[in-house]
N, C-alpha and C positions, 0 to 999 in steps of 0.2 A: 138522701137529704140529711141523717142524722150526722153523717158521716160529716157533711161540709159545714152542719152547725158546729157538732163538737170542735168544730177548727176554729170556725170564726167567733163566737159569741164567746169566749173568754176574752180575745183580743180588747171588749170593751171592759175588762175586767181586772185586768194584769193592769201594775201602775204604769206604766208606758202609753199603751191606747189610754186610762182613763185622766192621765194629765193629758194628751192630746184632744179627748171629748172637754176639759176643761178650760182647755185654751180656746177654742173654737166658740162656744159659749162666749167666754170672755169676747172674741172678735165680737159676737152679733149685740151685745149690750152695750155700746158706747153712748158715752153719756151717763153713767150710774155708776159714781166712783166708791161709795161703798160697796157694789155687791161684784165693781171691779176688782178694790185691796184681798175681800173673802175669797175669789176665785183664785189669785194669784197666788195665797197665804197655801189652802189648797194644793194646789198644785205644787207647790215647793216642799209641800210636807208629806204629800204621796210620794214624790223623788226621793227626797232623803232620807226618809224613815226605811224606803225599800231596797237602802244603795250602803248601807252602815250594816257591820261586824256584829253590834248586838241585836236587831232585827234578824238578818240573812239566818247567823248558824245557830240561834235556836229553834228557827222556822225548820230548817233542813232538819236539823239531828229530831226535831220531834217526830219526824216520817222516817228516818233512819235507824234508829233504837229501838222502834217496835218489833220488829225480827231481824235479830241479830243472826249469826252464824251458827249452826246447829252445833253441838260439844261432840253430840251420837251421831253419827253417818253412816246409816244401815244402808246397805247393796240393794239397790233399786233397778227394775230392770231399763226406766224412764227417766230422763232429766230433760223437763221443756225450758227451752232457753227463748226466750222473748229478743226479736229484732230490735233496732234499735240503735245496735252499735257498728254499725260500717257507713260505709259512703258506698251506692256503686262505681262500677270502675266506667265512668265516662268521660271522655277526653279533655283535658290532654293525663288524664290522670290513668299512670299506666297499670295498674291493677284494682283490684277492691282495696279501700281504705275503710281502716278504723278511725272512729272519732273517739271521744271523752266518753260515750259509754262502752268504746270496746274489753273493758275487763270482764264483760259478761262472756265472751268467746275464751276468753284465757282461764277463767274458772270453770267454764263447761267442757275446755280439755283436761282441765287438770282432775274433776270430778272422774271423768273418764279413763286417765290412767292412774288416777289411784285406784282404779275397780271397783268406783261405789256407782255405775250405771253400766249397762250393756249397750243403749243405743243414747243419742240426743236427738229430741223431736226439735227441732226447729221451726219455728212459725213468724208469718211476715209477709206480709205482701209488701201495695203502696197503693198510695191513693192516687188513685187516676185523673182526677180532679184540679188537683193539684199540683202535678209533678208531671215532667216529660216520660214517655214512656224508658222503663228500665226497669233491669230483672227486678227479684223482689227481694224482703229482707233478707230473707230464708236462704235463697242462693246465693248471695252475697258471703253469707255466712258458711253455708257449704263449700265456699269457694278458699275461705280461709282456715278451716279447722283441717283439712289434711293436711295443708303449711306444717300445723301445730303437730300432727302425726296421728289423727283423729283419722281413723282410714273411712271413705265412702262408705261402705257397706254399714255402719256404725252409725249413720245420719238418715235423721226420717223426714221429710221435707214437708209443712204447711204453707203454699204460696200464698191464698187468698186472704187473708186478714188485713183489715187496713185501721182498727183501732186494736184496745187490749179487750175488749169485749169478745171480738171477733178471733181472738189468739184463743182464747178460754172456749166458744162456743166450737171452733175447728177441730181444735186437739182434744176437746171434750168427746168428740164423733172418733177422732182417730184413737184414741186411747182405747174408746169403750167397743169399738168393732175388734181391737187386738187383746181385749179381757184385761186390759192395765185400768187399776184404779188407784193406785198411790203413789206421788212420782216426786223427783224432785222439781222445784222451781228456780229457778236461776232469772234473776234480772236487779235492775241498780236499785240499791237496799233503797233512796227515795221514791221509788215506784213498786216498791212493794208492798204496801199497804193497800194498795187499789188493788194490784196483782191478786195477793192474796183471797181479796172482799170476792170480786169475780168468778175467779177459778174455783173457790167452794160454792160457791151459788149454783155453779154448771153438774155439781154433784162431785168433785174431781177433789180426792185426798191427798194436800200438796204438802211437803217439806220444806219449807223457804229456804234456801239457799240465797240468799242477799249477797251481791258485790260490787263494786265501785263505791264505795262509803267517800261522802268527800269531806264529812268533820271527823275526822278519828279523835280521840279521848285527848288527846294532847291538846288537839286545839280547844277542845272545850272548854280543857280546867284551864287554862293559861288565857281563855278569856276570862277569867275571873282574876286571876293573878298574875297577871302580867303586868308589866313596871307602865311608871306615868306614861311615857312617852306612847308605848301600845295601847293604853288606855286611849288616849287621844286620837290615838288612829280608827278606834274601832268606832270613832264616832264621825269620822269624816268618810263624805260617800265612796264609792268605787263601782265602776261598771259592772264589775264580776260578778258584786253583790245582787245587782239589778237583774241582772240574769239570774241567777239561783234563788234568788226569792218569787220570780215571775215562776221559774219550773214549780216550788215548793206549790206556789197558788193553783198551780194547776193539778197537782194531784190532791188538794185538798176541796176544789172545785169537784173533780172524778167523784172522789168519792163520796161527794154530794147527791151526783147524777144520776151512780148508777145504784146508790141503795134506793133508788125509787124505780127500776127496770126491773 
């Protein structure tokens, strides 16, 4: 049951559902053209405040810059890499695909032949609830890191996990039945914060390893100094926006949630 709240009760919380719960209101109140204009003012200002350049990437880069990329990279015998970044391979789609968080597989090979890990834990399921049946994130993932040259025997597989709770509470079991207590962590530097909070709560002494960063430093300052015309842009909405600030709300939601677990 937590499982399908954590899915749906943000939905009313992201600007998206909650202009949607505002327009709906607005339907059942006619006839009350003041607290018509408030709902609609509202709604317009949920959109666009959530859809503009100076909302979105200070929202992201404040989940992003908290752990940065380690400088020291001590040989660990663990690196747990968080599902997250493939598609399974279901028709007509002729293998596993990567999405937008696939750089966490590209930095968990690269972790690995640089020789700062011996194996990657992988952990992943899916939520049954939700989704047609298909393998889990983990084999997903297993399926593309030999691609990379990551050989089988090198991969530790957790299928059962269907939030990041349940990635920490699995690998917390797998680590400590094999005597690993410090490992590295790999997943997209904006969901690192939650990662983080979690995985030490479960007792587990993690190295952040953050990748996929989507405001790197350029973008940052050149939102500050960039010419009129950019300026003017960062103020008109854009969809992209509206998605990367709805993800930002939800890991700041997360971590709301679960310092109370």
């Amino acid at each position: 049951m937590f499982i399908i709240l954590s899915k749906l009760l943000p939905l009313f919380i992201y600007p998206l559902g909650l202009v949607c719960i505002l327009l709906v209101i607005l339907l059942l109140i006619q006839g009350r053209p003041r607290l018509t204009r408030i709902l609609l003012f509202m709604s317009f200002a949920v959109l666009w405040f959530s859809s503009i350049n100076w909302v979105t990437i200070p929202l992201v880069r404040s989940l992003e810059t908290r752990y940065l990329p380690p400088q020291e990279m001590p040989a660990l015998a663990v690196a747990v890499v968080l599902s997250g970044g493939t598609h399974p391979q279901l028709a007509p789609r002729p293998l596993v695909e990567v999405n937008d968080a696939g750089d966490r597989l590209l930095y968990a090979a690269w972790l690995y032949h640089q020789g700062k890990v011996e194996k990657l834990l992988l952990t992943g399921g899916y939520v049954e609830v939700l989704n047609p049946e298909m393998p889990s994130g983990a084999e997903n993932m297993a399926t593309l890191l030999p691609m990379m040259g990551v050989p089988p025997e090198a991969l530790w597989l957790e299928t059962k996990a269907q939030n990041t709770y349940e990635n920490a509470v699995f690998s917390q079991q797998m680590l400590q039945d094999a005597g690993i207590e410090r490992v590295y962590l790999v997943t997209s530097a904006m969901h690192m914060p939650r990662s983080v909070n979690i995985f030490t709560a479960q007792g587990i002494d993690v190295i952040p390893a953050p990748t996929d960063f989507l405001i790197p430093d350029a973008d940052w300052q050149y939102l500050f100094s960039g010419n009129l015309l950019s300026q003017f842009i960062n103020f008109l909405p854009q969809s992209s926006n509206l998605f990367l600030t709805t993800k930002a709300l939800k890991e700041y939601i997360g971590l709301v949630v679960y310092a109370f677990l």
